[in-house]
LUMZAFI-134095 format. One line per field, with one value per atom (N, C-alpha, C): atom name; residue in three letters; chain; x, y, z; residue number from 1. Coordinates in nm, 4 decimals. Example, Ala and Ser with C-alpha at 12.3 -4.5 7.8 and 13.67 -1.06 7.14 Angstrom:
atom: [N;CA;C;N;CA;C]
res: [ALA;ALA;ALA;SER;SER;SER]
chain: [A;A;A;A;A;A]
xx: [1.3190;1.2300;1.3200;1.2850;1.3670;1.2900]
yy: [-0.5690;-0.4500;-0.3300;-0.2250;-0.1060;0.0030]
zz: [0.7800;0.7800;0.7800;0.7080;0.7140;0.7870]
n: [1;1;1;2;2;2]
% end
This chain:
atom: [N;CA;C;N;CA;C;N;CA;C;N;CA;C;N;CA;C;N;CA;C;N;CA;C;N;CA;C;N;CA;C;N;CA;C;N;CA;C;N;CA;C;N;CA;C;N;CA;C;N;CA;C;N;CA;C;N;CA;C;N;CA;C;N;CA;C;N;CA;C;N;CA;C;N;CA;C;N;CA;C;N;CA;C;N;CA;C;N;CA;C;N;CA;C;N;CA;C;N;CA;C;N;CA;C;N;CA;C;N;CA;C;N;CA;C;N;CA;C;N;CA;C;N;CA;C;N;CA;C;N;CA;C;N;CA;C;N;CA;C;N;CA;C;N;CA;C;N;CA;C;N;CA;C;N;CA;C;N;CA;C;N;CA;C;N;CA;C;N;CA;C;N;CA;C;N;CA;C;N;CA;C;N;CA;C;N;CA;C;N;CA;C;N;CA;C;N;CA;C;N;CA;C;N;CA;C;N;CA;C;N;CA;C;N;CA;C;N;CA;C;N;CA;C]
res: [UNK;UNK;UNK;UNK;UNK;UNK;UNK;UNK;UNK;UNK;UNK;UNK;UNK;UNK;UNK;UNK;UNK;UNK;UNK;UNK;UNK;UNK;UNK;UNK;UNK;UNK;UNK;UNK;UNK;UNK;UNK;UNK;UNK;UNK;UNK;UNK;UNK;UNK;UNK;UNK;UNK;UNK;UNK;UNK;UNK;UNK;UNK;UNK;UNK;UNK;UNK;UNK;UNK;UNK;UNK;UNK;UNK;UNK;UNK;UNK;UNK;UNK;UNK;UNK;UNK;UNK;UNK;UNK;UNK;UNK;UNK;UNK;UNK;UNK;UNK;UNK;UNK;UNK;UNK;UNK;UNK;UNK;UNK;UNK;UNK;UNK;UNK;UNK;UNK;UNK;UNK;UNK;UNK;UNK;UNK;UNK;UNK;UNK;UNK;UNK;UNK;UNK;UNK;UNK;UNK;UNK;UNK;UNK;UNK;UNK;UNK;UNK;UNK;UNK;UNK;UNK;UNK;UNK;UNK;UNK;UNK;UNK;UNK;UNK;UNK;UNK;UNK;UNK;UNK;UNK;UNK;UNK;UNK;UNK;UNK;UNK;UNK;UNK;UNK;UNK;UNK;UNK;UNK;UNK;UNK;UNK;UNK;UNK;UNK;UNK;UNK;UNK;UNK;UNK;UNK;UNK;UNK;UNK;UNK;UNK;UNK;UNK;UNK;UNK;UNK;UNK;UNK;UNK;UNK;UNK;UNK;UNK;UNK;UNK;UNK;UNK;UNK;UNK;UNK;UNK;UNK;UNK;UNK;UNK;UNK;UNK;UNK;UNK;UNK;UNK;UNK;UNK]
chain: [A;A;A;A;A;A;A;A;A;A;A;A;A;A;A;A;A;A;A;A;A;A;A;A;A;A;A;A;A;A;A;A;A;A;A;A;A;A;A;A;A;A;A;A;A;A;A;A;A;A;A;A;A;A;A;A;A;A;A;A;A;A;A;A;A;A;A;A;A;A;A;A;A;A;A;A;A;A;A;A;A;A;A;A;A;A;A;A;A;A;A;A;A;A;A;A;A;A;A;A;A;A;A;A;A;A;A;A;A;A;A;A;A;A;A;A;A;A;A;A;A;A;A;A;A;A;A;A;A;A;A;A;A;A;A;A;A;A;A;A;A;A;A;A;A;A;A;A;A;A;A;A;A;A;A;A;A;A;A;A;A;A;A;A;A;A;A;A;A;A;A;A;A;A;A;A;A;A;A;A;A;A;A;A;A;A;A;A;A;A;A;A]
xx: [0.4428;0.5424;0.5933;0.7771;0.8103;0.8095;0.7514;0.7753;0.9157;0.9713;1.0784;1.0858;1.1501;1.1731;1.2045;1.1594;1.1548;1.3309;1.3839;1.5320;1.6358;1.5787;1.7105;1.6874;1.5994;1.6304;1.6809;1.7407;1.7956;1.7336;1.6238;1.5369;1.5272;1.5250;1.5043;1.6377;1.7664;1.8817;1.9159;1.8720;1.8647;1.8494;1.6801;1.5968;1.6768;1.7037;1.7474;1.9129;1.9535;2.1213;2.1484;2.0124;1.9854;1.9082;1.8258;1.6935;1.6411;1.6409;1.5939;1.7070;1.8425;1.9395;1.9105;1.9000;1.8843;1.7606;1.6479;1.5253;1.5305;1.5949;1.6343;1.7119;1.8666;1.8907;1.8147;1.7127;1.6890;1.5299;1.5065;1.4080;1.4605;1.6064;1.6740;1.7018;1.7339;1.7828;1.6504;1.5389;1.4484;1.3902;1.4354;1.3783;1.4942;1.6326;1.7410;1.6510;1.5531;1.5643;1.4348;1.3560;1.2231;1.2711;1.3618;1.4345;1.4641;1.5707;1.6246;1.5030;1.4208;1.3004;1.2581;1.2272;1.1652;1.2239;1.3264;1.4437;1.4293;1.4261;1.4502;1.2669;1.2066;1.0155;1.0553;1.0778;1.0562;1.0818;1.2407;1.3311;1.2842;1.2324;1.1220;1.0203;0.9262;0.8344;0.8568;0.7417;0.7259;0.7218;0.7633;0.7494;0.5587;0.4570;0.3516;0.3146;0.3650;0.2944;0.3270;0.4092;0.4661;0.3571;0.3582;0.2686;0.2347;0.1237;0.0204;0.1021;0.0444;0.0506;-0.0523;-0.1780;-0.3029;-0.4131;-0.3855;-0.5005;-0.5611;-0.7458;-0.7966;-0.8720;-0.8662;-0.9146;-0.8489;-0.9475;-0.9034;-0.8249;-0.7916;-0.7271;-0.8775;-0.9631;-1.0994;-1.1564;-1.1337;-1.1728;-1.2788;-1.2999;-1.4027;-1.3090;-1.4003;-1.3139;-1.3074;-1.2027;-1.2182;-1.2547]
yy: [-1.8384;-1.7596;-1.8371;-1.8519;-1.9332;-1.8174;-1.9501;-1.8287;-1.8178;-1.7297;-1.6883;-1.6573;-1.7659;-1.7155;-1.5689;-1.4694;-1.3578;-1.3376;-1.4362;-1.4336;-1.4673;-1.4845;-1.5235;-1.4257;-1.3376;-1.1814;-1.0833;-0.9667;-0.8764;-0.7892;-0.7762;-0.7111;-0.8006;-0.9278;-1.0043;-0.9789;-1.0509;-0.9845;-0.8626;-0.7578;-0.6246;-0.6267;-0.6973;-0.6591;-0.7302;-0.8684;-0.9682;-0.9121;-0.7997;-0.8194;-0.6642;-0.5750;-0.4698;-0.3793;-0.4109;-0.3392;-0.3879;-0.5315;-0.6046;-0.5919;-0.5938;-0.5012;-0.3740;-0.3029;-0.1748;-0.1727;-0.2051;-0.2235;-0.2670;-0.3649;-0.4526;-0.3130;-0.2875;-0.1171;-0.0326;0.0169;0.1211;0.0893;-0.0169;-0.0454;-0.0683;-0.0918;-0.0688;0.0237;0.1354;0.2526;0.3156;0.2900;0.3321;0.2816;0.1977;0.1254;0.2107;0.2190;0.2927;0.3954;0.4704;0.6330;0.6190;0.5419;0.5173;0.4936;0.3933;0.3779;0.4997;0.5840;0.6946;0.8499;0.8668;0.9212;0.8904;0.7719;0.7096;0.7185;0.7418;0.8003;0.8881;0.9735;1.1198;1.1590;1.1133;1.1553;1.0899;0.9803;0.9519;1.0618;1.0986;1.1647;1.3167;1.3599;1.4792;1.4762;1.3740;1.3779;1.3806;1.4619;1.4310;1.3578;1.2670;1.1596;1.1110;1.2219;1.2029;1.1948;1.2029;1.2256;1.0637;1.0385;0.8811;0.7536;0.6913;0.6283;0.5376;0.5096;0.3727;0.4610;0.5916;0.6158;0.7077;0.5832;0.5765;0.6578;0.7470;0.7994;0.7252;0.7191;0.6537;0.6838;0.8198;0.8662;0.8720;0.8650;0.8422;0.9693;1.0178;1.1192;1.2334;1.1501;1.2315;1.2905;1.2683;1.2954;1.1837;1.0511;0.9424;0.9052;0.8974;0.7796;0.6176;0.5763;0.4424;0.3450]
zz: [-3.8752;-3.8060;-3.6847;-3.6565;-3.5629;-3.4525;-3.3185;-3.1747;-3.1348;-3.1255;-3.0882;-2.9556;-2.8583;-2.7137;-2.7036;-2.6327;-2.5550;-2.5132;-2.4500;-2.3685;-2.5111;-2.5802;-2.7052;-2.7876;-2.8056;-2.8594;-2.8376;-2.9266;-2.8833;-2.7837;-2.7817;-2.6826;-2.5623;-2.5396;-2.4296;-2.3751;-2.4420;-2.3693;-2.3410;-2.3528;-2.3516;-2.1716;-2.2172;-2.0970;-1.9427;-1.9911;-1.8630;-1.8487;-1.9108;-1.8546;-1.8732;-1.8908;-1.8573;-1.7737;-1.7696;-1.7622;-1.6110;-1.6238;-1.4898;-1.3677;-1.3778;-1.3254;-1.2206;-1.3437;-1.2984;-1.2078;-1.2525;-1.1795;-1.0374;-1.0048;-0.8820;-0.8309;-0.8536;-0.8061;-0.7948;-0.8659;-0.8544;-0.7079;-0.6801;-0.5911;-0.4504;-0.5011;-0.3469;-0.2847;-0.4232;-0.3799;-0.2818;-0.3563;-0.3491;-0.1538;-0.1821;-0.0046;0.0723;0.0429;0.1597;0.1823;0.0637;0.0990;0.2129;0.1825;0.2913;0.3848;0.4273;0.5245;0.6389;0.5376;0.6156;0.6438;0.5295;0.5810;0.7019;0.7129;0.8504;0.9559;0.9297;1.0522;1.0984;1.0088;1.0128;1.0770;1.0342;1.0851;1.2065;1.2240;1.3626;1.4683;1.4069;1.5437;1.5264;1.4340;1.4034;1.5244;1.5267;1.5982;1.7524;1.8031;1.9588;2.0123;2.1524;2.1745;2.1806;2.2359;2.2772;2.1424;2.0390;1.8936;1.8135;1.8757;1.8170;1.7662;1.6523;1.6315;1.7515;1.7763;1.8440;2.0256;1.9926;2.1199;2.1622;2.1608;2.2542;2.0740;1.9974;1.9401;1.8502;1.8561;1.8109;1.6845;1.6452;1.5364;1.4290;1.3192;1.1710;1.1123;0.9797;0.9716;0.9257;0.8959;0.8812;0.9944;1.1535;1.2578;1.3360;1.2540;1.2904;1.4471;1.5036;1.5983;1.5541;1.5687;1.5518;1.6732]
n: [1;1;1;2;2;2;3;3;3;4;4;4;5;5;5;6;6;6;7;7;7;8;8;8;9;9;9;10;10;10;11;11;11;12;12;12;13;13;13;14;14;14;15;15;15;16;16;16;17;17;17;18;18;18;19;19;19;20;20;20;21;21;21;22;22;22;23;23;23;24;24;24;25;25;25;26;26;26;27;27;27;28;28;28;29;29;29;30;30;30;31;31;31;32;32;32;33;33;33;34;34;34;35;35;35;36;36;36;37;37;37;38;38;38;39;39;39;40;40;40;41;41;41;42;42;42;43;43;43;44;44;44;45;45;45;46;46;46;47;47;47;48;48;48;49;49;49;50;50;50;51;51;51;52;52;52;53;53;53;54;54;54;55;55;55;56;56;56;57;57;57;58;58;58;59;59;59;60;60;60;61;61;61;62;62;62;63;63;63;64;64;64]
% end
């Protein structure tokens, strides 16, 4: 049986001029929305509540 490159099949071109596309989009989309979450929690929060401002405990109650 001959190996058949992956990129010279119908499924390989599928994948490289489809699939991998979309993927790359859809991980960006995906970073804008973390992005703007993070916005939005920040300006949510209290200023005294703001990360790395001073608390040393874990979310279990350990101190660190």
């Amino acid at each position: 049986m001959s190996e058949v490159p992956f990129h010279t099949t119908r499924m390989g071109h599928r994948f490289f001029e489809h699939t991998m596309p979309e993927l790359v989009r859809q991980l960006a989309q995906l970073n804008e929305n973390l992005k703007r979450a993070l916005v939005k929690q920040e300006k949510e929060l209290p200023e005294d509540a703001a990360p790395g401002s001073g608390s040393t405990q874990s979310d279990d109650g350990a101190n660190l």
